[in-house]
C-alpha positions as CSV (number, residue, x, y, z in Angstrom):
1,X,-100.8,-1.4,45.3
2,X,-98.7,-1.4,42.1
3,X,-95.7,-3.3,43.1
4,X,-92.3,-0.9,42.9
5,X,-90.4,-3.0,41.0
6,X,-92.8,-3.2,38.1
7,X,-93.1,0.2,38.1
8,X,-89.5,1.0,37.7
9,X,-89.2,-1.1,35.2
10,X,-91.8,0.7,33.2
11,X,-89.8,4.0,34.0
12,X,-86.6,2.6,32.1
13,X,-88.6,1.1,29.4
14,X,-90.3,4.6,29.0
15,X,-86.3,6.8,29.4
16,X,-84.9,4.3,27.0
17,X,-87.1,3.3,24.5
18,X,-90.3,5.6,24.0
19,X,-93.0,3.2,24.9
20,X,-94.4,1.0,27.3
21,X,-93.8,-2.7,27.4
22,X,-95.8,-4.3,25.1
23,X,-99.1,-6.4,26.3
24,X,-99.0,-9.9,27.3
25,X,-98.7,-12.4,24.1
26,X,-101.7,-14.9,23.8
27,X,-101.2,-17.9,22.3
28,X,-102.0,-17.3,18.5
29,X,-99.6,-14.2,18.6
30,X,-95.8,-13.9,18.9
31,X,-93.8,-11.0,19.0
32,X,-90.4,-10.2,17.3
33,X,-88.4,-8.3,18.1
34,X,-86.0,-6.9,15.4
35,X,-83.2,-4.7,13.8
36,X,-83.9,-6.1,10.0
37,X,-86.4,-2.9,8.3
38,X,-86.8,-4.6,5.2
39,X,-90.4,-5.2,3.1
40,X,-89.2,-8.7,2.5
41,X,-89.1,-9.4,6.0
42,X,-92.1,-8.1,6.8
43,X,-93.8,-10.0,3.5
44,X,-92.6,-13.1,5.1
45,X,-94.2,-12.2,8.9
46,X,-97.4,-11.9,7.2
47,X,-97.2,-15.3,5.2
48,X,-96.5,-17.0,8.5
49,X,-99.2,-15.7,9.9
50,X,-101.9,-16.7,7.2
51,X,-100.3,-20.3,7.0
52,X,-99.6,-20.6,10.7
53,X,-102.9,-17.9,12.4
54,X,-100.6,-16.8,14.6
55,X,-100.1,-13.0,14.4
56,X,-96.8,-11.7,14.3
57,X,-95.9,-8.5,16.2
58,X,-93.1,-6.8,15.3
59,X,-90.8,-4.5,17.4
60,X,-88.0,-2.4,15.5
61,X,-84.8,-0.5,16.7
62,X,-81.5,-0.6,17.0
63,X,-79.7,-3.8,17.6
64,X,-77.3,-2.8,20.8
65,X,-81.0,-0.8,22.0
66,X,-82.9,-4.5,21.7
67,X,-80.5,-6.3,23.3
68,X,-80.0,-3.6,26.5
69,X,-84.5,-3.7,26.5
70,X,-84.3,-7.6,26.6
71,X,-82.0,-7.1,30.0
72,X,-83.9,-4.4,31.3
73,X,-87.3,-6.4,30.4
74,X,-86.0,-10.1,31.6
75,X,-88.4,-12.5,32.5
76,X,-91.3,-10.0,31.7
77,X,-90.4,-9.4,28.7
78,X,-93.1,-10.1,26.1
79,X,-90.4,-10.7,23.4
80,X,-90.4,-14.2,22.0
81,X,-88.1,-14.1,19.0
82,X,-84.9,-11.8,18.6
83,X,-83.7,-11.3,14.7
84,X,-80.0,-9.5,14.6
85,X,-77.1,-9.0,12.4
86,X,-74.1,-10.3,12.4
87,X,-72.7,-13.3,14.9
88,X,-70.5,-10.6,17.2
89,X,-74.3,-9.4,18.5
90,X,-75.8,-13.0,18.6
91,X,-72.7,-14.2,20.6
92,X,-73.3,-11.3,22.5
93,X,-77.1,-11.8,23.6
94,X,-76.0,-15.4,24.5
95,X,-73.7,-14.9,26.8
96,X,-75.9,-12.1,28.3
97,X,-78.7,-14.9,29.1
98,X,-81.1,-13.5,26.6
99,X,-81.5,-16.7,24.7
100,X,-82.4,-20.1,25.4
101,X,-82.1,-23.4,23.4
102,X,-84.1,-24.7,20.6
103,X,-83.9,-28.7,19.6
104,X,-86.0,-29.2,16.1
105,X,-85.0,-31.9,13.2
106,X,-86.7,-29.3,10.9
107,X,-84.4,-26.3,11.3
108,X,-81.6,-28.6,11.7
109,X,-82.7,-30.0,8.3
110,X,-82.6,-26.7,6.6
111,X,-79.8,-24.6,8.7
112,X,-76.2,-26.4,8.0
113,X,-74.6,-26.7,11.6
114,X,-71.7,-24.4,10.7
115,X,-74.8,-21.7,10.3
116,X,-75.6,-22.5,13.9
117,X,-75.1,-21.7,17.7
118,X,-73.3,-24.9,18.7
119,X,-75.5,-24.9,21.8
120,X,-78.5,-24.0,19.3
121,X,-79.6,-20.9,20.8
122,X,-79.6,-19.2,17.5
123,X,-79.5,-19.9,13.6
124,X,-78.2,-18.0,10.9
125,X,-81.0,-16.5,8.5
126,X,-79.0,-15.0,5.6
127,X,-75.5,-15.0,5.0
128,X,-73.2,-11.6,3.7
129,X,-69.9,-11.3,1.9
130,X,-67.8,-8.8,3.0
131,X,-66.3,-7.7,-0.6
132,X,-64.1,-5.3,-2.2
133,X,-66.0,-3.2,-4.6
134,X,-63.9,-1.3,-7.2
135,X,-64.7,1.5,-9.5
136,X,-64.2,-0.1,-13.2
137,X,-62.8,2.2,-14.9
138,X,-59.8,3.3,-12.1
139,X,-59.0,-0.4,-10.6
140,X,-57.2,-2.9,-13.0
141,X,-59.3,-6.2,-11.3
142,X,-55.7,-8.0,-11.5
143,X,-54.1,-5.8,-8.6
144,X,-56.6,-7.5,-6.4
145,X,-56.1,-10.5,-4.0
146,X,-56.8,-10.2,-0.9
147,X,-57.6,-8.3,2.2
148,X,-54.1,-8.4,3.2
149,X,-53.5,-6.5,-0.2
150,X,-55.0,-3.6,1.0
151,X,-51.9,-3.4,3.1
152,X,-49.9,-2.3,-0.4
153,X,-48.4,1.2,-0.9
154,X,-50.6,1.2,-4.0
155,X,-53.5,2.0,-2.4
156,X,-52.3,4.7,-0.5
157,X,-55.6,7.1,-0.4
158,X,-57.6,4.8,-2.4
159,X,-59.9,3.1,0.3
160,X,-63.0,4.0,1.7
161,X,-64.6,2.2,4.9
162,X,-67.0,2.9,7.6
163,X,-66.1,3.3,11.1
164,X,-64.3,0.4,13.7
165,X,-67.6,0.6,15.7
166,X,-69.3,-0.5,12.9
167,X,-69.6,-4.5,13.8
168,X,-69.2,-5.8,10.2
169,X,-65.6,-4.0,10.5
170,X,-65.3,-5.7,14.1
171,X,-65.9,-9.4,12.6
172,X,-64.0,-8.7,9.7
173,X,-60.9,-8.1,12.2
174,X,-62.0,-10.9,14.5
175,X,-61.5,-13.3,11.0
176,X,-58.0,-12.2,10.2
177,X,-56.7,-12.0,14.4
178,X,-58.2,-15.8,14.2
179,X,-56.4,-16.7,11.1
180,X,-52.8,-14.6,11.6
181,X,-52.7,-13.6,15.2
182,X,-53.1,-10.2,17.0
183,X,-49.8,-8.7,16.0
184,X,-50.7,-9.2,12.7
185,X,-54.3,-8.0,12.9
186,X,-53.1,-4.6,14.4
187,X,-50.5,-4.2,11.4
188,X,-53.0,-4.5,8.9
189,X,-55.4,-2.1,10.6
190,X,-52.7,0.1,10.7
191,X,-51.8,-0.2,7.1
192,X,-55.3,0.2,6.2
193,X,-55.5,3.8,8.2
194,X,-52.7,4.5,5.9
195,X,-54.3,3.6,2.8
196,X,-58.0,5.4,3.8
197,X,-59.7,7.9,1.2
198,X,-60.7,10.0,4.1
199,X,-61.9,9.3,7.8
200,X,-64.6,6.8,7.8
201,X,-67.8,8.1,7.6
202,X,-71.0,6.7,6.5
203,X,-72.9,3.4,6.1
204,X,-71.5,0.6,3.2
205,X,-74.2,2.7,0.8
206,X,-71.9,5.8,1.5
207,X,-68.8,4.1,0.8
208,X,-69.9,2.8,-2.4
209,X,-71.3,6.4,-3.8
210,X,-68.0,7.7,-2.7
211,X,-66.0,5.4,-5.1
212,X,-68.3,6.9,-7.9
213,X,-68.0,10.2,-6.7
214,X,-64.2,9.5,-7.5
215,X,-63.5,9.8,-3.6
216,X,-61.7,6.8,-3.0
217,X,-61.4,4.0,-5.7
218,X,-62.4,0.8,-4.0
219,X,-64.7,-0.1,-1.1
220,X,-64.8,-2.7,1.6
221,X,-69.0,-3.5,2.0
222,X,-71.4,-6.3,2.3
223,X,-72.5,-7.2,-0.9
224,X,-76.1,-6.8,-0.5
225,X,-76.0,-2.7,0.1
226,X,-74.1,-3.1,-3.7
227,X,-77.4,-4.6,-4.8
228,X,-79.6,-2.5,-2.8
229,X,-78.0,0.1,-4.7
230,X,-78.9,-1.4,-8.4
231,X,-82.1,-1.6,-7.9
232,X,-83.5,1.7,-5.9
233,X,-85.9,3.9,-6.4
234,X,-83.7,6.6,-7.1
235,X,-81.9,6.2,-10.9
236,X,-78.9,8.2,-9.7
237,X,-77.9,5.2,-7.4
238,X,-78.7,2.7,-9.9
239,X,-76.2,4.5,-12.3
240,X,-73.5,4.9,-10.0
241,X,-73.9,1.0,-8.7
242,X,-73.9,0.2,-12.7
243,X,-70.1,1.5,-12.4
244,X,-68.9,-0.8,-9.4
245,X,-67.3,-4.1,-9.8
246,X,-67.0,-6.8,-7.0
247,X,-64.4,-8.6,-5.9
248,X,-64.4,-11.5,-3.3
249,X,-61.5,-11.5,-1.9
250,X,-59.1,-14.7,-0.6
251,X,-60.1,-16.9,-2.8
252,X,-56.3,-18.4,-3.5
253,X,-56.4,-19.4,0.5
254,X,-59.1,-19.0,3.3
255,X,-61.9,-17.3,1.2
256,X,-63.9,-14.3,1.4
257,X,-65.3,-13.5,4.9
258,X,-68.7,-14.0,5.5
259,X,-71.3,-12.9,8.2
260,X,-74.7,-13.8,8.9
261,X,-78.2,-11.7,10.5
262,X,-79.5,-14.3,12.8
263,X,-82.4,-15.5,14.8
264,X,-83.5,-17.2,18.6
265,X,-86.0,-17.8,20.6
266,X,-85.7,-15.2,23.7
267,X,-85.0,-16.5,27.1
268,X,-88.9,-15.9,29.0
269,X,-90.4,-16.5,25.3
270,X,-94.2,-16.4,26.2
271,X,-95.0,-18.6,23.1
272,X,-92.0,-20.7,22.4
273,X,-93.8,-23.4,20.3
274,X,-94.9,-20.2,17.9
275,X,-91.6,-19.1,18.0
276,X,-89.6,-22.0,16.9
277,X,-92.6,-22.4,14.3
278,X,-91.4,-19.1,12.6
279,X,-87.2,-20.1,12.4
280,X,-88.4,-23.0,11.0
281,X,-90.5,-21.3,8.5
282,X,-88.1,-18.5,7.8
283,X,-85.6,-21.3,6.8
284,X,-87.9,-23.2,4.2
285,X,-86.6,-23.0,0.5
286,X,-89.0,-21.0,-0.3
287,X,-89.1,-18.2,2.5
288,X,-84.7,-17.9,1.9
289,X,-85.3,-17.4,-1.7
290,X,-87.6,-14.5,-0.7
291,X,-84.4,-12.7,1.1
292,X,-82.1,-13.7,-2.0
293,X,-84.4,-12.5,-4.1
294,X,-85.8,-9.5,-2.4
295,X,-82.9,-8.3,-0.1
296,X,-79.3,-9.8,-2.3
297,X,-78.5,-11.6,0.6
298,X,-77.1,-15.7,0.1
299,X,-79.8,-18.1,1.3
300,X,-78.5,-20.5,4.3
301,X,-80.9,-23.3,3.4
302,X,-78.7,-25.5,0.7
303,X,-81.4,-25.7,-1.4
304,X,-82.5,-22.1,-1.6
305,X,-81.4,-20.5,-4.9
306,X,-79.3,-17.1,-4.7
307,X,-81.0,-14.6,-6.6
308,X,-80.4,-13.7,-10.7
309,X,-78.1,-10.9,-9.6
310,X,-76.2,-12.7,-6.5
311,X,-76.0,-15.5,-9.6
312,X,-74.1,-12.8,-11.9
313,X,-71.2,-12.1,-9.5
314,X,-70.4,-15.9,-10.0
315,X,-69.6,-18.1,-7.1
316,X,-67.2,-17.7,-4.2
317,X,-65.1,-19.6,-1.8
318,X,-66.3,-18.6,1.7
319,X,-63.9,-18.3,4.7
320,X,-65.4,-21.4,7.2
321,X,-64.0,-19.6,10.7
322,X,-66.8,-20.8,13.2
323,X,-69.1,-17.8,13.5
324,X,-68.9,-18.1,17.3
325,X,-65.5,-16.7,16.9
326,X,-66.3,-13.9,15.3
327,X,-68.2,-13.2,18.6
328,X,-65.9,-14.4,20.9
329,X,-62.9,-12.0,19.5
330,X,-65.2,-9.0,19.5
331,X,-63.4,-7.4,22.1
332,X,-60.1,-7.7,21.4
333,X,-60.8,-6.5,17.6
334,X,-62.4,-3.5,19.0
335,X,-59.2,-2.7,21.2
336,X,-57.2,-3.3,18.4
337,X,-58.8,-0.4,15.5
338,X,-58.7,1.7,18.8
339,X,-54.5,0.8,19.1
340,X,-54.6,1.3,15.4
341,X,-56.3,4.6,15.0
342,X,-59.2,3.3,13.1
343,X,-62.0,5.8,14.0
């Protein structure tokens, strides 16, 4: 008889997600699962597998839905890798138990510690800014400083930002409650409620065709949606991006918050060896020049080159606030937009 348990488990799966669990992984195959939908990743899984034969499977969705299946799944899971943005969600599936650790000289060779879990169960892929981008022609680029500027009368009805459950947002709070206390972290949420365009609404994209709608006049984004933007398909958004300038903030004291999308090796990995063979591939010069290139994001690897345009907007101070941080505050910067009125 079909044990119960397994076939509960296959309800949920089926309720929550739309398909079955996926078939058992053989050894020449792993299977990722991932909330990055971009060609260049997907350009990368198939060099892998034609250097390494081992076929890549890859698993999409939301990043809160694939860390809820890898619970639900557990130790029949058929996922070996996870790939996630930002460190707030790769905190998050270590301290659920969804991870385990990896020990290789390779990717320590090529990841920089500070772009690591301390307890290596996961490694930064890419690296984003969290920027200020201006319209040129309504923002005098000397009235900017800092994030804590944004607290300024002057920019009363001038900013545009997504929502507080948006987890960029969240880290970006976790960053200044680590540097300046909670107190201080809810006054500048506060002030920045004060200061909004208009209720947040939108993804970083949105924000930025806002400011050139005349909306709002300055944005807070990731830089890489600003060069996703330059270079669509659609010559509308390549105009409008055309008008945007960036600023990295902080750079007289901390510098510019950063955040990272990240990788690990899942806790039941069927084919760990073929898992820790892809980090270490994704983290070769060559692969990380392939997301600066391809996707604007900053390469982790020290010897990966940022891409041409990355290159124009000139180099930045980055704020070094352990990324485990970023995770560990999660909570409380979530309870503080909520104190704050941040929607």
């Amino acid at each position: 008889m079909f044990p119960m348990r397994n076939l509960l488990f296959i309800c949920i799966s089926l309720v929550l997600f739309g398909c079955s669990k996926p078939s058992a992984t053989p050894a020449a195959e792993i299977t990722v699962y991932t909330h990055r939908h971009y060609p260049a990743d997907q350009a990368l899984f198939d060099a892998f597998s034609r250097e390494s034969g081992i076929t890549v499977n890859v698993l999409k969705a939301k990043a809160d839905e694939l860390i809820k299946r890898l619970e639900i799944e557990g130790a029949e899971s058929a996922a070996d890798v996870l790939i996630t943005v930002d460190a707030g969600r790769l905190v998050r599936a270590k301290e659920k138990g969804l991870l385990q650790a990896v020990q290789s000289d390779t990717i320590s060779e090529r990841i920089p510690a500070a772009m690591q879990d301390p307890d290596s169960q996961w490694f930064a892929l890419t690296k984003r800014a969290r920027v200020l981008v201006y319209a040129k022609d309504r923002v005098d680029v000397a009235t900017l400083s800092s994030y804590e500027s944004l607290m300024d009368e002057q920019w009363r009805g001038r900013i545009l930002v997504r929502s507080s459950q948006n987890i960029y947002n969240q880290s970006l709070l976790a960053s200044i409650t680590h540097h300046h206390g909670g107190e201080a972290a809810e006054a500048w949420a506060k002030a920045v409620v004060a200061n909004m365009a208009r209720t947040p609404k939108g993804n970083d994209r949105d924000q930025i065709r806002a400011v050139a709608a005349g909306k709002g006049d300055l944005a807070i984004v990731n830089t890489y949606y600003l060069g996703l933007l330059l270079n669509a398909d659609d010559p509308a958004d390549q105009a409008l991006a055309g008008h945007m300038g960036v600023f990295f903030p902080n750079q007289g004291d901390r510098g510019t918050h950063i955040n990272v999308s990240g990788i690990g090796v899942t806790a039941h990995a069927p084919n760990r060896e073929g898992a820790i063979k892809l980090i270490e591939f994704l983290a070769r010069k060559d692969s990380q020049e392939v997301f600066a290139q391809s996707n604007y994001e900053y390469p982790v690897n020290p010897q990966a080159q940022a891409g041409e345009l990355l290159q124009s907007w000139g180099e930045f101070k980055s704020d070094t606030v352990p990324l485990t941080l970023l995770g560990e505050l999660n909570t409380e910067a979530a309870q503080t937009f909520d104190r704050a009125g941040w929607r």
